[in-house]
C-alpha positions as CSV (number, residue, x, y, z in Angstrom):
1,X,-28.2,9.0,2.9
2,X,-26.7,9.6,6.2
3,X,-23.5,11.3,6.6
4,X,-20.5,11.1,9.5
5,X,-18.1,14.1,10.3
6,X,-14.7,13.8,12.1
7,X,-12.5,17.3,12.6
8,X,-9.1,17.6,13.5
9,X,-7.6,14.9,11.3
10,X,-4.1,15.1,10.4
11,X,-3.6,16.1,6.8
12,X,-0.4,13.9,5.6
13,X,-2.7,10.8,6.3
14,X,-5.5,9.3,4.1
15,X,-8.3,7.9,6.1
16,X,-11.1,5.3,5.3
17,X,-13.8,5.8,7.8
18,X,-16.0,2.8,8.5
19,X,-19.4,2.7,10.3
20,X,-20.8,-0.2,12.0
21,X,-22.8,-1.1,15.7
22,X,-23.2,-3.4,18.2
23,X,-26.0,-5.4,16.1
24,X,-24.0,-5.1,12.7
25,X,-20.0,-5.2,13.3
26,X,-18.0,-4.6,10.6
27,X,-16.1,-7.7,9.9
28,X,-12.7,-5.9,8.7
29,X,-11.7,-2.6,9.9
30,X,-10.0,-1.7,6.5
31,X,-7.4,1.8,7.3
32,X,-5.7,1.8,4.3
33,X,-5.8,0.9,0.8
34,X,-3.7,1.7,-1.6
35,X,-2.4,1.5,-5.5
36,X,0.6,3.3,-7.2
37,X,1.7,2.5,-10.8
38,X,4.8,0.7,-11.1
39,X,6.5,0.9,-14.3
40,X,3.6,-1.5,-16.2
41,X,2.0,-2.6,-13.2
42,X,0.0,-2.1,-10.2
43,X,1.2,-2.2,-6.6
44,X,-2.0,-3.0,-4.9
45,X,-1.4,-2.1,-0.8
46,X,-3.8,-2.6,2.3
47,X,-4.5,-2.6,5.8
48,X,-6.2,-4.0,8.6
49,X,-6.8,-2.6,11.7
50,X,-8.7,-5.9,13.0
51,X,-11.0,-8.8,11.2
52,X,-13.9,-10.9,12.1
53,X,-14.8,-14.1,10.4
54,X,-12.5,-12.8,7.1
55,X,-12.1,-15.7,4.4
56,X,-10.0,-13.1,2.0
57,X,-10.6,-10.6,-0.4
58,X,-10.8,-10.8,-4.0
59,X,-9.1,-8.1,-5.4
60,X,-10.9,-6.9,-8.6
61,X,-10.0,-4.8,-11.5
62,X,-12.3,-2.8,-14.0
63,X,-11.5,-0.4,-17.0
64,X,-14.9,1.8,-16.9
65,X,-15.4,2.0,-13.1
66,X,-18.7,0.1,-13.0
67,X,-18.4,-3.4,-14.2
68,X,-15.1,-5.6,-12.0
69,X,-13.6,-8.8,-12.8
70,X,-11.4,-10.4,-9.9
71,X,-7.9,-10.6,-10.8
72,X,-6.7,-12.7,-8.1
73,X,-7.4,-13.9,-4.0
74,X,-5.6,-12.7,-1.1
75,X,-6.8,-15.1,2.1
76,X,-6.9,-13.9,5.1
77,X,-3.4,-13.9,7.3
78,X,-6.0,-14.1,10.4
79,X,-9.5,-14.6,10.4
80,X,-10.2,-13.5,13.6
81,X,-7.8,-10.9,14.3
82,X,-7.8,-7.4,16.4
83,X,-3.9,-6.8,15.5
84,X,-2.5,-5.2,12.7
85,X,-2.3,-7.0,8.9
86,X,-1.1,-5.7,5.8
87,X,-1.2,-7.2,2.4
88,X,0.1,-6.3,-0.9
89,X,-0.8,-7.9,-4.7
90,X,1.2,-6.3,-7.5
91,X,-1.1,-6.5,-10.8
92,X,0.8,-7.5,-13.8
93,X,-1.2,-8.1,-16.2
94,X,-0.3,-7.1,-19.9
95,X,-1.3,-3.9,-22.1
96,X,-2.9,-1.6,-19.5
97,X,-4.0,1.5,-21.2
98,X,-6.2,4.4,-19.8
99,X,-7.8,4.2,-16.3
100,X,-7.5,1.4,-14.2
101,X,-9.7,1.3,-11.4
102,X,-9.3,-1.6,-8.7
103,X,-11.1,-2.1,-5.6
104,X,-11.2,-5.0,-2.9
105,X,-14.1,-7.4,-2.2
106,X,-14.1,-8.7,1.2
107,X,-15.2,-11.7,1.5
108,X,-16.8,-13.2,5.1
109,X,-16.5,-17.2,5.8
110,X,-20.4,-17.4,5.3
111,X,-19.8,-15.7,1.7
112,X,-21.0,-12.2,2.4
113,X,-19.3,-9.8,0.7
114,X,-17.9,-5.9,1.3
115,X,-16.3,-3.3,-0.7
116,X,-13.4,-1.2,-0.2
117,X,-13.2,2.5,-1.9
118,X,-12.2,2.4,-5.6
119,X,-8.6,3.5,-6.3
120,X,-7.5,4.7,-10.0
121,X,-4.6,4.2,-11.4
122,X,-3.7,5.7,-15.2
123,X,-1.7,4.1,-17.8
124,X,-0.7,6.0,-21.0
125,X,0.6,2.7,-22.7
126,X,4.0,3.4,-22.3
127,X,6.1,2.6,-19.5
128,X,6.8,5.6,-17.0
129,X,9.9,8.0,-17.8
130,X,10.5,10.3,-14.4
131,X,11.7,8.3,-11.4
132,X,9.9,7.8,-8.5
133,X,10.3,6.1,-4.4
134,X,7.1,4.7,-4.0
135,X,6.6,3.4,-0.5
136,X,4.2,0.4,1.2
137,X,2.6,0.6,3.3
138,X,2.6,4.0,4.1
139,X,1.9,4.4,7.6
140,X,3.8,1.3,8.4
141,X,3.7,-0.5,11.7
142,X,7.5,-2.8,11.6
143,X,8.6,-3.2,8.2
144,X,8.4,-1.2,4.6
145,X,8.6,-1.8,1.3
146,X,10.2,0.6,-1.3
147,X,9.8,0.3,-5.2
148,X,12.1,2.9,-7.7
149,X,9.3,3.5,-10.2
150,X,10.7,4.4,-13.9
151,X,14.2,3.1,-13.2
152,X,17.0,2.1,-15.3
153,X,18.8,-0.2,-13.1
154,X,16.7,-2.6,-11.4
155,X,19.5,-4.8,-9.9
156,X,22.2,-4.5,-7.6
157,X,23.4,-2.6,-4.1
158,X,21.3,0.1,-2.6
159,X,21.8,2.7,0.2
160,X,19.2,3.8,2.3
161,X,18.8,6.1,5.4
162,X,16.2,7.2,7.1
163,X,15.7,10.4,9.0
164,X,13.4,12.0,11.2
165,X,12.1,15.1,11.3
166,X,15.0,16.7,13.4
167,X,17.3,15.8,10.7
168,X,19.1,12.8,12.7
169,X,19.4,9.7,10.9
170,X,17.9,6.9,12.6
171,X,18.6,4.0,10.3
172,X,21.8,3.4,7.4
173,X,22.0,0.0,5.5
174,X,22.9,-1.4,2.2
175,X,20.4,-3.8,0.6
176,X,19.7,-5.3,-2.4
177,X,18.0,-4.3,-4.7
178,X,15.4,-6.6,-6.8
179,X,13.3,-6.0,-9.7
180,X,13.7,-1.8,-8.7
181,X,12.2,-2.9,-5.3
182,X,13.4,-3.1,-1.7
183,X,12.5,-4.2,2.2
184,X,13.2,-2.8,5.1
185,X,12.3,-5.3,8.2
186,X,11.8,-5.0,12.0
187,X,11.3,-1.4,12.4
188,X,9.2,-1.5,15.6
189,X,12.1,0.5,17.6
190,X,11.1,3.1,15.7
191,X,9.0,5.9,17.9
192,X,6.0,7.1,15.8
193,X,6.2,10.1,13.5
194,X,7.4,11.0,10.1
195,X,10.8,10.0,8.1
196,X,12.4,10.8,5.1
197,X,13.9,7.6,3.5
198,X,16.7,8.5,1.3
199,X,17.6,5.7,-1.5
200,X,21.3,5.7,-3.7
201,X,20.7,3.3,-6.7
202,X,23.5,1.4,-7.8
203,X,23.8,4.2,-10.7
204,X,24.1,6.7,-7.7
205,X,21.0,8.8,-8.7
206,X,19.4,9.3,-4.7
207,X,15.6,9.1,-4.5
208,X,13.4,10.1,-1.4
209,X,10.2,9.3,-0.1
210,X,8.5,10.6,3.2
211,X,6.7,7.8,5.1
212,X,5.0,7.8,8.7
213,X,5.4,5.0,11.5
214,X,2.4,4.6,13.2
């Protein structure tokens, strides 16, 4: 087994470090993959720093770690691609219990095939009680999305703010609120760095979230 070290990487950021050469190039640089229970689903989050000859991915399920079934394909939004993509699937498939542990199968146009790290996800069989901002994807390049896990109003008018790190608030808007989740679009004014995003539900309960701009 051959190993790869890399110092000086900043903390609030999870990485997924890829190896490839001249001879053999990765065909998807894959920087972030993520999934965060959702009431009784699965929000399923990823991104790609470029692609090369990238049908889609399959993204697969499994309740013991080892043996996957696919629960649905993603295709490619560019095949051949060295800007930015992100993708999302939310898994909502009935009676979850225990672990879930999902995991993406990339597939190439000439049906070779790539894995992504697993991500686990436990579900105790009842729906979640605390409240929770949950945001996607997170870095984000231009827009956000932002789900209100466990709450009790799911419809209506929200607030949201966002603030950076100096305390100045940089963005205040109402939006509506679907199915406990929210978008925020055309964020690339932003300068890089880390924000607080502040929500008021329609109940006016506030939840808050810290999220990075890359």
């Amino acid at each position: 087994m051959h190993t790869v070290s890399r110092n000086n990487l900043p903390t609030l950021t999870n990485y997924i470090l890829t190896l490839g050469d001249k001879t053999n190039p990765l065909p998807v640089s894959l920087v972030a993959f993520n999934a965060v229970r959702s009431n009784a689903n699965t929000l399923l989050s990823w991104i790609t720093a470029s692609e090369e000859n990238n049908k889609g991915f399959n993204v697969q399920v499994s309740a013991d770690g080892v043996t996957y079934r696919t629960l649905t394909f993603v295709a490619s939004k560019s095949p051949n691609s060295s800007n930015e993509q992100s993708y999302k699937y939310t898994d909502t498939e009935a009676g979850k219990v225990g672990t879930r542990y999902y995991r993406l199968e990339q597939v190439d146009v000439d049906g070779k095939l790539n894995y992504s790290p697993v991500r686990a996800v436990g579900f105790d069989g009842t729906a979640a009680t605390s409240v929770a901002l949950v945001a996607y994807p997170n870095p984000f390049s231009n827009t956000i999305g932002l789900t209100v896990e466990g709450a009790t109003t799911t419809e209506g008018s929200a607030y949201v703010k966002l603030v950076d790190m100096t305390g100045r608030t940089v963005l205040d808007q109402k939006v509506s609120l679907v199915g406990a989740s929210l978008a925020l679009g055309d964020l690339s004014n932003l300068r890089s760095g880390l924000y607080l995003a502040k929500v008021t539900l329609p109940d006016g309960s506030v939840q808050t979230v810290r999220v990075q701009k890359q």
